[in-house]
N, C-alpha and C positions, 0 to 999 in steps of 0.2 A: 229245323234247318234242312234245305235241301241243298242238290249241288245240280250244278249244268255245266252242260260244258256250248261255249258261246265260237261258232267260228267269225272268225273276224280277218278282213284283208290286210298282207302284211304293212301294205303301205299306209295305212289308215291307221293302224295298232297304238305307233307312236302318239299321236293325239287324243285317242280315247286313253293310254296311259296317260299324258299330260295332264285332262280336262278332267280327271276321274269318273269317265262318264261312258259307258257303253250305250251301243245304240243302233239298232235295225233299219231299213229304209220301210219294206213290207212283210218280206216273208220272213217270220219269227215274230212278228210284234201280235200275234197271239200268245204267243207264249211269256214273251216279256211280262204281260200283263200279270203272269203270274209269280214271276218274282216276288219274295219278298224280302223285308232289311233282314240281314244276317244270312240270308243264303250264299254259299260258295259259288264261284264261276272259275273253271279255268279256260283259258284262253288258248282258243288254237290256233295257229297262221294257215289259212286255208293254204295257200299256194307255196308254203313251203314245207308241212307238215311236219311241225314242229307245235310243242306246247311249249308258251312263253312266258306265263306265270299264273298267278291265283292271286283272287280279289275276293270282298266283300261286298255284299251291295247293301249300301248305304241307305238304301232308299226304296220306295217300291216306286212302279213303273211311271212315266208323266211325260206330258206331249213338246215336242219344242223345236217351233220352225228355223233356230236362231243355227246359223253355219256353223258347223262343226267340223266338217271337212271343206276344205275349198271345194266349190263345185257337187258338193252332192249333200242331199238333203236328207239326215237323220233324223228321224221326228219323234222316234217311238228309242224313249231313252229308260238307263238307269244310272243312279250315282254308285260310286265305285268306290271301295279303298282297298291299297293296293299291300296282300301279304307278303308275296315273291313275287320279284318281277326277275326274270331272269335274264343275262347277258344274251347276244345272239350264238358265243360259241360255247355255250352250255345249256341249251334250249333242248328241250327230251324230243327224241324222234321219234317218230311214226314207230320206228320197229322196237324200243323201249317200253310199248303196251300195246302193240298190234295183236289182235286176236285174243286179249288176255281180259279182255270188257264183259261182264255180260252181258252191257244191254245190247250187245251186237244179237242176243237171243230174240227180240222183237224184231229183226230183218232175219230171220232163219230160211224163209224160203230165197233169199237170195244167199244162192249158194258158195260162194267167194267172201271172205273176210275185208277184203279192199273195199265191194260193192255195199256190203253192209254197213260199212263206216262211212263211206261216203253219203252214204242215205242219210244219216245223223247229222254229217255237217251241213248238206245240203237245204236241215229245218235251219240253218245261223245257230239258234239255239234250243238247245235239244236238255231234258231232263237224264239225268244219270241217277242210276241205284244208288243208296250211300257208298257199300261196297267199293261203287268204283269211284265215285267220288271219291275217298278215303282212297283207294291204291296210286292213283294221281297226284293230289294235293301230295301224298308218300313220295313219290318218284319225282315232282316238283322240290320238297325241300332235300331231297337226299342230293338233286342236280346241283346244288350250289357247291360250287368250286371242288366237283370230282369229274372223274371222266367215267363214259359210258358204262365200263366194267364196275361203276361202284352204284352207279344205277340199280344196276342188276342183280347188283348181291344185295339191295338195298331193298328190291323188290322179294325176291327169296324170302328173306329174313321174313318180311311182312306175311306172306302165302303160308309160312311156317306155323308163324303167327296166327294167323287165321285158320288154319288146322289143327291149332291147339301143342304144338311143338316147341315154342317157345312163346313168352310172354309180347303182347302186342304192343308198339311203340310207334306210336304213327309222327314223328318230330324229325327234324332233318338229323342225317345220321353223326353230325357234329355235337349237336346237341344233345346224343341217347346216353344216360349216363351208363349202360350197361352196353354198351354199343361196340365197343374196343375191348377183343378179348385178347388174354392175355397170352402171348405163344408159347408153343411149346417147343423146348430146346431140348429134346431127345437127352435128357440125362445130362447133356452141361452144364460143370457146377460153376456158379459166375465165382464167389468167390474165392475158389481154386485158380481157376484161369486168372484172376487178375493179382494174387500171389505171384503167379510163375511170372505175369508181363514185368512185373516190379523187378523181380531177380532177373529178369530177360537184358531190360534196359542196366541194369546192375551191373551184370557180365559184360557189357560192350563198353562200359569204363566211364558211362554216362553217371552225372553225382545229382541224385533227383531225390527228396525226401517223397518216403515212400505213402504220404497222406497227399505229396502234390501231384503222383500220380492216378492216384486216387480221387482225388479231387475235379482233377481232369476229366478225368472218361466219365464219371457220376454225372457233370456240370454238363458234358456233350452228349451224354444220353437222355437228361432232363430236359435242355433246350439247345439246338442243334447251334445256337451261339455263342462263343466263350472267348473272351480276350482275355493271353493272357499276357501281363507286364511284367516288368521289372528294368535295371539295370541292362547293359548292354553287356550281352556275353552270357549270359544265365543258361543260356538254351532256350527263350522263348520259340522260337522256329524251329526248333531241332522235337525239342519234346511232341508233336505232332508226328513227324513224321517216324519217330523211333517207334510209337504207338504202334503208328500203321503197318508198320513195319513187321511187328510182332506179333501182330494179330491179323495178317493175312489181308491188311487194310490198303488203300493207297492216300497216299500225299500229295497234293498238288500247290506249289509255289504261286503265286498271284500278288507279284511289286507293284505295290503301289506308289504312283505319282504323286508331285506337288500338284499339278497341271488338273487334276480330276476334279470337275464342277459338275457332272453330271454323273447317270448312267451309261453316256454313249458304252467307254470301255469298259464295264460290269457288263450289261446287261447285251449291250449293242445299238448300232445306230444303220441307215437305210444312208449309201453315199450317194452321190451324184449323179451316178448311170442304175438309179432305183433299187440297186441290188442289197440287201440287206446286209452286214457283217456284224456278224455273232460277237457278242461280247466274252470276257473273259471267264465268267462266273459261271453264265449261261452254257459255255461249255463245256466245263466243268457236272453241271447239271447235267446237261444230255449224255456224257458219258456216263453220270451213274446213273440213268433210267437206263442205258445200255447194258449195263452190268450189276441188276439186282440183287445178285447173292453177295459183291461184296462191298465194306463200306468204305466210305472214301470223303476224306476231307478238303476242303478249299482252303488255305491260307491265307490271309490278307496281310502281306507283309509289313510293316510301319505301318497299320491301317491309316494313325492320326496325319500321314504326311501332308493327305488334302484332310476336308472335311466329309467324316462318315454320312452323315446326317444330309449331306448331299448328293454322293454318288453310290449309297446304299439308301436312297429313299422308298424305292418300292420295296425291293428286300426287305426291308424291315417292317412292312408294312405285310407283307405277305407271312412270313415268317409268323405275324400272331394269326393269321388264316386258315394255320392246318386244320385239316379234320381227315379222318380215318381212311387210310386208302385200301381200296380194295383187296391189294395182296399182306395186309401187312402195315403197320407201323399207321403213319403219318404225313402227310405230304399238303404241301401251301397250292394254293392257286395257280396258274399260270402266273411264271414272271413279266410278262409285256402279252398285250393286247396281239399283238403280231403273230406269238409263236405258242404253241401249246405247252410248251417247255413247264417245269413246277420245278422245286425245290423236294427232289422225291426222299422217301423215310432212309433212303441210304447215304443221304450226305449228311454234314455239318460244316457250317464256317466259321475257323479261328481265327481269331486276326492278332497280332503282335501293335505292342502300341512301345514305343518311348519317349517317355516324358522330357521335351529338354525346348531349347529355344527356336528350335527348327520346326517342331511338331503342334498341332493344334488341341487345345482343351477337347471333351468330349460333351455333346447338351446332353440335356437328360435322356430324351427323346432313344438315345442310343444305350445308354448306360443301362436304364430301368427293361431293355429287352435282352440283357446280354449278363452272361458270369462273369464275376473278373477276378480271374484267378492271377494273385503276384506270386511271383518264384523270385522269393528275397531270402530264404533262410540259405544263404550261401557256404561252403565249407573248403577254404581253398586246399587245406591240408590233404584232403580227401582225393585222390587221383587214381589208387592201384583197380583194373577192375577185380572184381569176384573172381578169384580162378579157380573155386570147387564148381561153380553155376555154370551151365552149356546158354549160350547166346542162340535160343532156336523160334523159329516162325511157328506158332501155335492158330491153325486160321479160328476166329469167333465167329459163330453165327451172324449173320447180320441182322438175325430178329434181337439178339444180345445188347444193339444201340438204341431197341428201340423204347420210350418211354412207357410206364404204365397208363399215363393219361396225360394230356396238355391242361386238364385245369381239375380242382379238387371235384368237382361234380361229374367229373368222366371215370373216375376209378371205378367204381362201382362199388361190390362187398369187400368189407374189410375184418381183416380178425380183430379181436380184443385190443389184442397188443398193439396192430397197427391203429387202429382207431382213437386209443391213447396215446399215441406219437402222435398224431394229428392234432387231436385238440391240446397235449402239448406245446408243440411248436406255435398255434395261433394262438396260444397264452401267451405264450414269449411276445411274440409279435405285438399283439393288442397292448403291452405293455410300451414297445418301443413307439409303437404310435401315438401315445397318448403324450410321450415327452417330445417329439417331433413335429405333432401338428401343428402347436403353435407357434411354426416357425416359417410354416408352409409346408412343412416336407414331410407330410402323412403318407404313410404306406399306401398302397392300393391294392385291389383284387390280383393283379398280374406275380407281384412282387410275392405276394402270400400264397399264391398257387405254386409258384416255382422253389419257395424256399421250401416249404411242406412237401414238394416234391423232392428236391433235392435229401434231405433228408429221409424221408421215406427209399429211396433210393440205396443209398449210403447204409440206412439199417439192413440190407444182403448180404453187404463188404463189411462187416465190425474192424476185421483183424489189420485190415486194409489201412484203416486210419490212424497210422502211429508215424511217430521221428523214426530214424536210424537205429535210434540206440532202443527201443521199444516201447516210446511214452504215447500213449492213447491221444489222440485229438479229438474233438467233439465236434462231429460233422454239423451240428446247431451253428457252432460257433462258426464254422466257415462258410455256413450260406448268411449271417449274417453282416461277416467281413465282407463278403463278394456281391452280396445283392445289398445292401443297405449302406453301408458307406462307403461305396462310390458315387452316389447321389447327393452326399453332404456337402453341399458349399455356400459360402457366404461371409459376413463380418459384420451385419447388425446385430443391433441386442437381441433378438428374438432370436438368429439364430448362436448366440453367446449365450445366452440362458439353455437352449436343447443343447449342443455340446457339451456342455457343463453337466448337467441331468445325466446326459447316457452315458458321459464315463463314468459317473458313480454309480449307476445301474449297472452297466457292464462287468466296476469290480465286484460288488459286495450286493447290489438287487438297492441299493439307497442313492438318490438322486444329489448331485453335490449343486453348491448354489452359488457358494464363494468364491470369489478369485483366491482369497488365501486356502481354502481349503484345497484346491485345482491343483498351486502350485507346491503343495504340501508332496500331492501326489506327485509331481513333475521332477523334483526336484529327487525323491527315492528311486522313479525312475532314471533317472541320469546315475546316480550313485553304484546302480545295476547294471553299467553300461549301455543305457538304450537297448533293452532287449525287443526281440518281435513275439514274445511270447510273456505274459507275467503269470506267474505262475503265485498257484489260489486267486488269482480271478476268475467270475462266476463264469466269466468267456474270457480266456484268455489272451489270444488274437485279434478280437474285437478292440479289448480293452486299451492293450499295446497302439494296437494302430491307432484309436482316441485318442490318448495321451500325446501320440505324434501330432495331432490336427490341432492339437488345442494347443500346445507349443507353438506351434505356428501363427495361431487364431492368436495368441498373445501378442509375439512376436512382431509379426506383420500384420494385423488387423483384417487378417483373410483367413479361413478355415478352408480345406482341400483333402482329399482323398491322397490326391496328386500330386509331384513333387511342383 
């Protein structure tokens, strides 16, 4: 395989991407000729000097008088397929591998680095060393959806690489599974600090079980989305902002309307005398790229009041986008085509949802990218605050929110112990799939990377995850409540058969099948007073919330997460 690099006019680019067919008029159709299939091509825009992506060629070279561009005559062609093609505003610059070629050493006596590269584009297309082949095609996948600075450090890595300093990875840097290293927090013990936030929020007379704060910040550092619900009056909107409050964070309120059919107000919309106005989110965003060191959250108040799934449609589409940013953490694409704006490692968005006749159901589409954390274990009794505990601002690192990886193949090495939490937890899982799929509602890759994350997570906090009174909760059992069944809905026999199954699973690990057996269980629980917790089931919270679903699924011949 060899590589070249092919200049091509920008205005032509588009078509030769369409027709997957690159193609010379004279000068370079010697060289064409020596294309052959499998060889690499990257693409340059002569007159705006930028690389625009990397191809295959399909094909070796062959003559063809047939129009390819309006008005001009490409004859000396190749067939193409296309690896990266990259957007116009993340296209690699000239100064992103200016000078850094070697085959700029075959123009040596031209003594300018400009003059020498331009002699290259000047053949159309010109052969490259593997070498740079490889640091290109490198600096092409790492451009997807980073900005220049991650180029760069993208390039680094590789030169490192190539001098024997670290291990070589030539994959977009989204995709390296060693690629995301993990920071270093100068001696911050996490879970000390998130001890002290529990008594922090404690001391200001706030009544939070101390696994739901927990729960929280684990679920916001795993994936920067997390609704949470319940009841009106819990503190859904408060517990956000107490957070930020205590750790040096900020909170930001964002009411949402019935009236929201779109992104205008998220993201933003261009009025009438052309001038663009920033949405609300989008603002949001720009301030925390303004203020790197600390982190800071969007609220989405009554998210349900319009429809998520339509005025969070890029959002959430961005949101599965991240890959590694340059300084740190994690950060999405640009939110709109317009503005360079991302979703940087220093935010997340929570949104409050209430379930009632005002508010909208939620599709999947929103559910399966989001934690949903209920704040139902209520204690009205409970009101004095703490008056041995000092209510004080302890600021956290903002590398502290940041995950270990967005999906199982970006962690990288793991110890023993961790590596047996893993393939635990996707025990569990593969079991829950196996009673769910025939109903439609099979797990996916997303669901299994973020429950394993959350979990892995939560195994730094142990102490973290208990009631008031100091009963242990099982971080399993709460990324199963939060990621798994709020996607449960329905009222055919398929899915009456998998409801059935996973609360017996849930209790005891045995599949129930009966409606008398169901109700056997439904009826102990009533006698228990409807608890949210059964205690000696295999998942306790799981379990409880099932038995509420299936009540219902009797009931009213509909099954729901939701009230």
């Amino acid at each position: 395989m060899r590589y070249w690099i092919w200049s091509v006019r920008p205005e032509h680019y588009p078509a030769f991407v369409r027709t997957g067919t690159f193609a010379v008029r004279r000068v370079g159709r010697t060289a064409v000729q020596e294309v052959r299939q499998g060889d690499r091509i990257v693409a340059y825009l002569s007159g705006r000097r930028t690389i625009a992506g990397a191809f295959e060629a399909t094909s070796t070279a062959f003559e063809d008088d047939t129009a390819l561009i309006p008005g001009g005559a490409y004859a000396h062609r190749v067939r193409v397929r296309s690896l990266v093609t990259l957007n116009e505003e993340v296209r690699v610059p000239y100064e992103a591998f200016a000078g850094k070629l070697t085959v700029l050493d075959e123009y040596a006596h031209l003594d300018d680095p400009d003059r020498q590269f331009r002699a290259i584009v000047q053949r159309v297309v010109h052969p490259l060393p593997p070498v740079d082949g490889k640091v290109l095609e490198f600096l092409i996948r790492a451009r997807q959806g980073t900005d220049f600075e991650a180029v760069v450090a993208a390039y680094e890595r590789f030169r490192r690489a190539q001098d024997g300093e670290e291990e070589a990875l030539p994959m977009a840097v989204h995709e390296t599974p060693g690629d995301y290293r993990r920071p270093s927090l100068d001696g911050w013990n996490r879970a000390d600090a998130l001890g002290r936030l529990i008594e922090s929020i404690e001391a200001r007379g706030f009544v939070y079980q101390p696994w739901q704060v927990a729960a929280y910040v684990t679920a916001l550092r795993t994936k920067p989305f997390v609704i949470l619900a319940g009841v009106t009056g819990v503190g859904k909107s408060r517990l956000p902002v107490l957070v930020a409050e205590a750790t040096g964070g900020a909170a930001g309120l964002i009411p949402v309307r019935p009236d929201w059919t779109d992104s205008a107000e998220v993201l933003g919309y261009t009025d009438l005398q052309g001038t663009f106005r920033s949405g609300a989110l989008l603002a949001k965003a720009r301030e925390a790229v303004e203020r790197p060191s600390q982190y800071a959250v969007a609220v989405l108040d009554e998210m349900n009041l319009a429809r998520p799934e339509h005025y969070l449609a890029e959002v959430l589409s961005r949101i599965e986008g991240r890959q590694s940013s340059a300084g740190g953490g994690f950060e999405s694409p640009p939110l709109i085509a317009s503005s360079k704006v991302r979703l940087p490692p220093n935010l997340g968005i929570v949104g409050t949802v209430n379930m009632d006749e005002s508010a909208f159901g939620f599709s999947r589409k929103v559910l399966d990218r989001a934690f949903t954390l209920e704040l139902s274990d209520v204690t009205l009794g409970t009101w004095h605050a703490a008056s041995d505990i000092e209510a004080v601002t302890r600021p956290w690192p903002v590398a502290a929110w940041w995950p270990r990886a967005v999906t199982l193949g970006g962690l990288g090495a793991l110890s023993k112990q961790e590596a047996r939490l893993v393939e635990e937890v996707i025990a569990v899982l593969n079991e829950a799939d196996a009673l769910l799929a025939p109903a439609g509602l099979g797990l996916g890759y997303r669901l299994r990377d973020e429950a394993v994350l959350f979990v892995l997570h939560a195994a730094e906090t142990p102490d973290a995850f208990r009631t008031r009174d100091g009963t242990s909760v099982d971080p399993l059992d709460l990324a199963l409540f939060m990621k798994l069944l709020p996607r449960i809905a329905g009222g055919n026999q398929s899915v009456r058969r998998a409801l059935f199954a996973l609360l017996g699973w849930a209790m005891d690990g045995a599949a129930l099948s009966s409606e008398d057996e169901v109700r056997e269980v439904l009826d102990e629980w009533d006698r228990q007073a409807r608890p949210s917790y059964l205690t000696g089931a295999r998942y306790p919270r799981t379990a409880a919330r099932l038995v509420l679903m299936t009540e219902r699924l009797l009931a009213d011949g509909y099954a729901s997460f939701w009230e």
